[in-house]
C-alpha positions in Angstrom: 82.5 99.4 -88.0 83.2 103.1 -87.1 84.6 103.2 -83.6 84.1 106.8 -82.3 83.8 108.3 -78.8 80.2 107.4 -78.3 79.9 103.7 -79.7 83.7 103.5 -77.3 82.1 104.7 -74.1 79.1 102.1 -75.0 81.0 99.2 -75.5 83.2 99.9 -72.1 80.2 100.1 -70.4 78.7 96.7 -71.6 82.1 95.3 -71.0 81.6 96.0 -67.1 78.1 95.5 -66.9 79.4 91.9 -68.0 82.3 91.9 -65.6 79.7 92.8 -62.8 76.9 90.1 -63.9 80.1 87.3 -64.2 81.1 88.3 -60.6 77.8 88.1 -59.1 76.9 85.0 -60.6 80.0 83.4 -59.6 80.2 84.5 -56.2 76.4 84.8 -55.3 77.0 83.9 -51.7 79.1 86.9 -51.3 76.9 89.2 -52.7 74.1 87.6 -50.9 76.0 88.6 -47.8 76.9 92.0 -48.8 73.4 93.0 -50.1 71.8 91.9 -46.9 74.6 94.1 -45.0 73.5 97.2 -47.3 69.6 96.5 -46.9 70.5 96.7 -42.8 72.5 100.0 -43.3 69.7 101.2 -45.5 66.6 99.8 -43.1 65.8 103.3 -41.1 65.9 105.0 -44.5 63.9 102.5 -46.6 61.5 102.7 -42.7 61.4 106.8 -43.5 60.4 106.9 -46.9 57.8 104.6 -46.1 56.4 106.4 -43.3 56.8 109.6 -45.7 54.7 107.9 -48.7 51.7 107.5 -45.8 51.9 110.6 -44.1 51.6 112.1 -47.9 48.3 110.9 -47.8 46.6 113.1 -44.9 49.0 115.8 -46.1 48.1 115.9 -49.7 44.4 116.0 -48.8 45.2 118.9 -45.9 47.2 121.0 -48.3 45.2 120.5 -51.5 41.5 120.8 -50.5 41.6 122.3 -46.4 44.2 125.1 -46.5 44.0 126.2 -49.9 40.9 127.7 -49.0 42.8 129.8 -46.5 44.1 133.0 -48.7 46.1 134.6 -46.2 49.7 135.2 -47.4 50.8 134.9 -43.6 49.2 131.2 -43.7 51.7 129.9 -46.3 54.5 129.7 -44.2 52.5 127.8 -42.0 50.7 125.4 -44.1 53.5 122.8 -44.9 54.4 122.5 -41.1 50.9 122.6 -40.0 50.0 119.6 -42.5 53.0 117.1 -41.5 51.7 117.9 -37.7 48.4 117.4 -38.6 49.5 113.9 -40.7 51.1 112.8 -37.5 48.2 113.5 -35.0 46.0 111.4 -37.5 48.2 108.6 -37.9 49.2 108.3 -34.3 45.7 109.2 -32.9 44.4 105.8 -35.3 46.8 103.5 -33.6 46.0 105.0 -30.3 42.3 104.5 -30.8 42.7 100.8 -31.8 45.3 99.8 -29.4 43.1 101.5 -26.3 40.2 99.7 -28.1 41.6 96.0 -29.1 44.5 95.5 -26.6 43.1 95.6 -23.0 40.3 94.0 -24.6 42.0 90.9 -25.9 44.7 90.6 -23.0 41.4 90.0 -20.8 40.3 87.4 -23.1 43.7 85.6 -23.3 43.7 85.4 -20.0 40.7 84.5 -19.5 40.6 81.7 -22.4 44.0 80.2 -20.2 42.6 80.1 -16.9 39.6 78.0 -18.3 42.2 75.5 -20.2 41.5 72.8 -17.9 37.9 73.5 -18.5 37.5 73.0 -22.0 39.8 70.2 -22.0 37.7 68.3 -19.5 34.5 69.2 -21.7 37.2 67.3 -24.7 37.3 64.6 -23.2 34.1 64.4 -22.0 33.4 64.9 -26.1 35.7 61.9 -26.8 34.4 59.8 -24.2 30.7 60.0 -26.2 32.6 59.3 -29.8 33.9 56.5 -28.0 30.4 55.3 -27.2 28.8 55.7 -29.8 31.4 54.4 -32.3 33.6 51.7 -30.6 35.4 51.3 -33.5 37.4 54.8 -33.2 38.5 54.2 -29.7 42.0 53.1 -30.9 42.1 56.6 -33.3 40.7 58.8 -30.0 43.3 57.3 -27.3 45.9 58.7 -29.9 44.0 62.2 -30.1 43.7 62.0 -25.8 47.2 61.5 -26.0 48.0 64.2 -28.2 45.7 67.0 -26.4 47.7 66.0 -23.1 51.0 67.0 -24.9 49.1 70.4 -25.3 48.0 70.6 -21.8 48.6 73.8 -19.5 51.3 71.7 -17.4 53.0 70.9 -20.4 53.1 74.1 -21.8 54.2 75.4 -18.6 56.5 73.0 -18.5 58.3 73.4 -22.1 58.5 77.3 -21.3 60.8 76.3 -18.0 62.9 73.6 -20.4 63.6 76.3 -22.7 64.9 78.9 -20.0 66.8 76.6 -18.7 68.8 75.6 -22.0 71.7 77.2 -23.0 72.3 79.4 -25.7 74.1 76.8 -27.7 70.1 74.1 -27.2 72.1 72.1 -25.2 70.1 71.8 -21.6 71.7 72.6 -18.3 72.0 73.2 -14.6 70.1 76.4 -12.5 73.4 78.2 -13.3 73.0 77.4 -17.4 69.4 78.8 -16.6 71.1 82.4 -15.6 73.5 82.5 -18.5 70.6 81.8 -20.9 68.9 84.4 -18.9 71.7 86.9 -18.7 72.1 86.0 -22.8 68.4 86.2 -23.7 68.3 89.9 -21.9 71.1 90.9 -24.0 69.9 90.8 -26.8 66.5 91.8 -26.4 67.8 95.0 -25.3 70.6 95.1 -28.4 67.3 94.4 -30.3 65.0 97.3 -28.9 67.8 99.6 -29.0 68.8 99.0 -32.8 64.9 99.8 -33.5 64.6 102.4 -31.3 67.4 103.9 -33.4 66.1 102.7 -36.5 62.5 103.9 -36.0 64.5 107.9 -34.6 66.4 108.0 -37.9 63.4 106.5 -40.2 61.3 109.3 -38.6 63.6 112.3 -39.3 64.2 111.3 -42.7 60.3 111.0 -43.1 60.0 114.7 -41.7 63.3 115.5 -43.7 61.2 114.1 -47.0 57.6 115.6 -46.3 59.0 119.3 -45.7 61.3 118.6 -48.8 59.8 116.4 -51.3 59.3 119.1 -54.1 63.1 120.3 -53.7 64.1 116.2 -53.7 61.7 115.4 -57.2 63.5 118.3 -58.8 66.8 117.4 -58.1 65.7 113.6 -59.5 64.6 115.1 -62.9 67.7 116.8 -62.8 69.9 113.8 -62.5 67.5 112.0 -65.0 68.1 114.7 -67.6 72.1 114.9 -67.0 72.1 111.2 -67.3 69.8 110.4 -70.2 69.3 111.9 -73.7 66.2 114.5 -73.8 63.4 112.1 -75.4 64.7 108.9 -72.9 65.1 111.5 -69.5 60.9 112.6 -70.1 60.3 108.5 -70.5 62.0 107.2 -67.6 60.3 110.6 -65.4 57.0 109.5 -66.6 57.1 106.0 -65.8 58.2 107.3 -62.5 55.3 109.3 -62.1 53.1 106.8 -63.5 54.2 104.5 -60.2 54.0 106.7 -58.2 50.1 107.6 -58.9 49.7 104.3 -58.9 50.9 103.8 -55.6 48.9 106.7 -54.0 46.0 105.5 -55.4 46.8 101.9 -54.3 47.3 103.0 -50.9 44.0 105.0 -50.8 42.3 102.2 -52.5 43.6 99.8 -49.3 42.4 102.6 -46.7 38.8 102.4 -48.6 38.8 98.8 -48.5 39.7 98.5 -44.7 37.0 100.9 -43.8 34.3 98.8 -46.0 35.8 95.6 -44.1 35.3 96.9 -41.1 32.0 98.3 -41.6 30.8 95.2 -42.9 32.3 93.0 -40.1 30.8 95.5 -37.4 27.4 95.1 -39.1 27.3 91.7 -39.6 28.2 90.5 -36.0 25.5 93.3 -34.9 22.8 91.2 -37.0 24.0 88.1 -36.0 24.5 89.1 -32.3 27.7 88.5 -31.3 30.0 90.2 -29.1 32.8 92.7 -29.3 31.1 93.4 -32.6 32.3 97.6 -32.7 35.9 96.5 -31.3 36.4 93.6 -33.9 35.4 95.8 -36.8 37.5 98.5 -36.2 40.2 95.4 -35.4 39.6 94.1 -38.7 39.3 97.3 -40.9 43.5 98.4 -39.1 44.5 94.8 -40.0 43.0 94.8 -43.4 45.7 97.3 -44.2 47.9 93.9 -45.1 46.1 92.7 -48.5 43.6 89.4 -48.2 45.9 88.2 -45.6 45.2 91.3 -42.9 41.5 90.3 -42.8 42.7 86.4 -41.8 44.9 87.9 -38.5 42.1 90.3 -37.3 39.6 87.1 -37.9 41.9 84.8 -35.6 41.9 87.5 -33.2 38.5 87.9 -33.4 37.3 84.4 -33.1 39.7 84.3 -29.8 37.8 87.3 -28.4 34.2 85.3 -29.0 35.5 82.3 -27.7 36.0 83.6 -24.3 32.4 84.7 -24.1 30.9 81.5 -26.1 31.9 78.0 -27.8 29.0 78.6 -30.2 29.2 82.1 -30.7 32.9 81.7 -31.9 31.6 79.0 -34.5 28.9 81.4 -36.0 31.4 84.2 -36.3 34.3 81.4 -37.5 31.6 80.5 -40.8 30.8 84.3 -41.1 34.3 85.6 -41.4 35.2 82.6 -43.7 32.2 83.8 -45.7 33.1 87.8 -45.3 36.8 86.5 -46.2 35.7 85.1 -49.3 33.8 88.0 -50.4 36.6 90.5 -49.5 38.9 88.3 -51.7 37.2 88.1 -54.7 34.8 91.1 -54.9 35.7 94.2 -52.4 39.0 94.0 -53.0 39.5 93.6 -56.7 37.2 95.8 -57.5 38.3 98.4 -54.7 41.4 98.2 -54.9 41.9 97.3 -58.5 40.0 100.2 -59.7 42.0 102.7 -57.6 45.2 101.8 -60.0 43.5 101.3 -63.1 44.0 97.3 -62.7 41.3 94.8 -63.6 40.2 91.9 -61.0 41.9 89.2 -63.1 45.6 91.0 -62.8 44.6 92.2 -59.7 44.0 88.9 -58.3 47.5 87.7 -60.1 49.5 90.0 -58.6 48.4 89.6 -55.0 49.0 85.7 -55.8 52.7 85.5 -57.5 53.5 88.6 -55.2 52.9 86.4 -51.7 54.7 83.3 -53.1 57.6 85.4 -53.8 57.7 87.7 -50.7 54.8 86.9 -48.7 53.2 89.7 -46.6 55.7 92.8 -48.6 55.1 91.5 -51.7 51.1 91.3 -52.1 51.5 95.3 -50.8 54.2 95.8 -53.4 53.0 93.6 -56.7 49.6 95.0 -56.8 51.0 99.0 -57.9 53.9 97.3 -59.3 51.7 95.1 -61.8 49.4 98.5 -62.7 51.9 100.3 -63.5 53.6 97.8 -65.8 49.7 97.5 -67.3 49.1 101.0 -67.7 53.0 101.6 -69.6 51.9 98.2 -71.6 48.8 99.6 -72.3 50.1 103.1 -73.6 52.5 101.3 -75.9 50.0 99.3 -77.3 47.6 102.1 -77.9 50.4 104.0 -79.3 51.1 101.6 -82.1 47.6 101.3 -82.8 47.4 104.8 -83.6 50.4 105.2 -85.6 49.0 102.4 -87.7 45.9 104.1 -87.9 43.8 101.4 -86.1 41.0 101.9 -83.9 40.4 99.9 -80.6 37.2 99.9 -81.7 38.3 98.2 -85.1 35.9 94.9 -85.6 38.6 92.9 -86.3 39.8 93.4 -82.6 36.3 93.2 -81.1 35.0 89.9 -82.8 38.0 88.7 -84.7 39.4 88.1 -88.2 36.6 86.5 -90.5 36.8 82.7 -91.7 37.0 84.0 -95.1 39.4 86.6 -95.0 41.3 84.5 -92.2 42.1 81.8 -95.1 42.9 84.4 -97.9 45.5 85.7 -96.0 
């Protein structure tokens, strides 16, 4: 074998992609640690490109079909600024709406659905004393559930909150003096907390800004790395598979704002036909929390049911079977085909990668799997389409539609 410069530089480089593999694998706690410690270093900036990637969305739609109808030469050095403002005033003025429109709402209803505690476990109880009479034969099973709702009860509750301000940091439980320190401890670090993400969220956001103003300047100088690091033919592959993900993570993210607002409609409608309460604020609840795939829908529906509780113990059951229903349908029809279709993915793989995606990484992985899968599909898809061709093949050949013939099956 021929050793020159080029097959010498390749070996070297295997040799300490090996060393590096060995390493990790050997000392996997270490790197545990030491990845975790660059994820947190790397948190406001992974926080701004996020934020970046959805403000794109507004500003795409502002710059592309609002101000290029604007011809005046004076308006272009306006038009980037004026479209990451305007991204900003949308975004922000969409959380205002729903937290002026959920919050005070459900705070009321919280506190309303405590103060009647002792209410509805009287009316429990009252429940259980009818089971009892009725069915004799349960009363050992519903002493144990009487005993189990008291464990629940508001004094209890009340009751576990004090035990656990008055334990020490370390569990152990203490004196009114332990109670301070746990205090003095617990204060501590809820303001270490909201000052790391204050800082977080101030540097996420000027690297957002920093991105929007400067994305075309920060694509060409990835192509140009691409180019210096890769041969020709592999630098235009590897920058159109990253385009490839990136449409299909646009589209995914439109597709999810679609399917929110079809939620939320639907939601808003039902409950008006079925005449339940809160039935504008709920929908516009579920549609913001739909945001998080199939899961979303389940937190908005808790909070929902809550909200209909504290007007009516029936009411809340008619909405509990509705959502369950709605749920169902969002699941396996509106969001397959909503979503799905946006990247180019059908229901099946669709439904696959919001599935393995939340047993691996829960909530961040059904958002991340489903653009992750399509564009794996679609570069699948053009290879196979490819060779097809080359081969002279069509993918209208009947051999693909219906199969290989018996007969010609068995010569072969």
């Amino acid at each position: 074998m021929h050793f020159n410069r080029y097959t010498l530089r390749r070996t070297m480089l295997a040799l300490v992609l090996l060393i590096i593999i060995a390493y990790a694998v050997f000392h996997a706690g270490d790197v545990g640690v030491s990845f975790g410690k660059l994820l947190n270093l790397l948190t406001p900036f992974i926080a701004g490109a996020v934020m970046a990637f959805i403000l794109n969305v507004p500003m795409r739609f502002l710059e592309g079909r609002v101000f290029s109808k604007i011809k005046s030469k004076k308006f272009k050095k306006f038009k980037r600024p004026l479209a990451v403002l305007l991204s900003l005033i949308i975004v922000i003025l969409l959380v205002t709406l729903v937290s002026v429109i959920v919050i005070p709402q459900l705070i009321d209803s919280i506190t309303l659905f405590v103060s009647n505690m002792p209410e509805y476990f009287a009316g429990f109880n009252r429940l259980l004393d009818q089971v009892v009479q009725r069915f004799p034969d349960t009363a050992e099973q519903v002493e144990q559930v009487r005993k189990n709702i008291e464990n629940i009860s508001p004094a209890n509750i009340q009751q576990g909150i004090m035990d656990f301000l008055r334990s020490s940091p370390d569990g152990s439980n203490g004196d009114n003096g332990t109670l301070l320190t746990s205090a003095l401890f617990s204060t501590f670090g809820i303001v270490t907390s909201v000052f790391g993400f204050l800082v977080n969220a101030v540097v996420g956001f000027a690297f957002a800004i920093y991105v929007l103003f400067a994305k075309e300047d920060l694509a060409i100088q990835g192509r140009r790395l691409i180019f210096a690091i890769f041969s020709h033919e592999t630098a235009k592959y590897v920058i159109h598979v990253f385009q490839v993900g990136f449409a299909k993570f646009y589209n995914f993210l439109t597709g999810q704002l679609l399917e929110a607002v079809i939620l939320g409609s639907l939601m808003s409608i039902g409950m008006l036909v079925l005449q339940l309460p809160y039935a504008f604020m709920i929908g516009v609840l579920i549609g913001f929390t739909a945001l998080i795939p199939i899961a979303g829908a389940v937190i908005g529906g808790f909070i929902g049911f809550l909200l209909v509780f504290s007007v009516s113990t029936t009411k809340a059951l008619i909405f509990l079977v509705f959502m369950l229903l709605l749920q169902q349908f969002e699941s396996n029809v509106i969001y397959p085909r909503v979503v799905g279709s946006s990247v180019g993915l059908p229901s099946m793989w669709t439904l696959f990668a919001i599935t393995i995606g939340g047993s691996l990484m829960g909530l961040m992985g059904m958002l991340l799997f489903v653009p992750l899968v399509s564009t794996i599909y679609s570069l699948i898809s053009e290879i196979i389409y490819g060779r097809l061709e080359m081969k002279g093949i069509s993918e209208k050949d009947p051999n693909i539609l219906y199969g290989v013939p018996d007969s010609k099956r068995l010569k072969s």
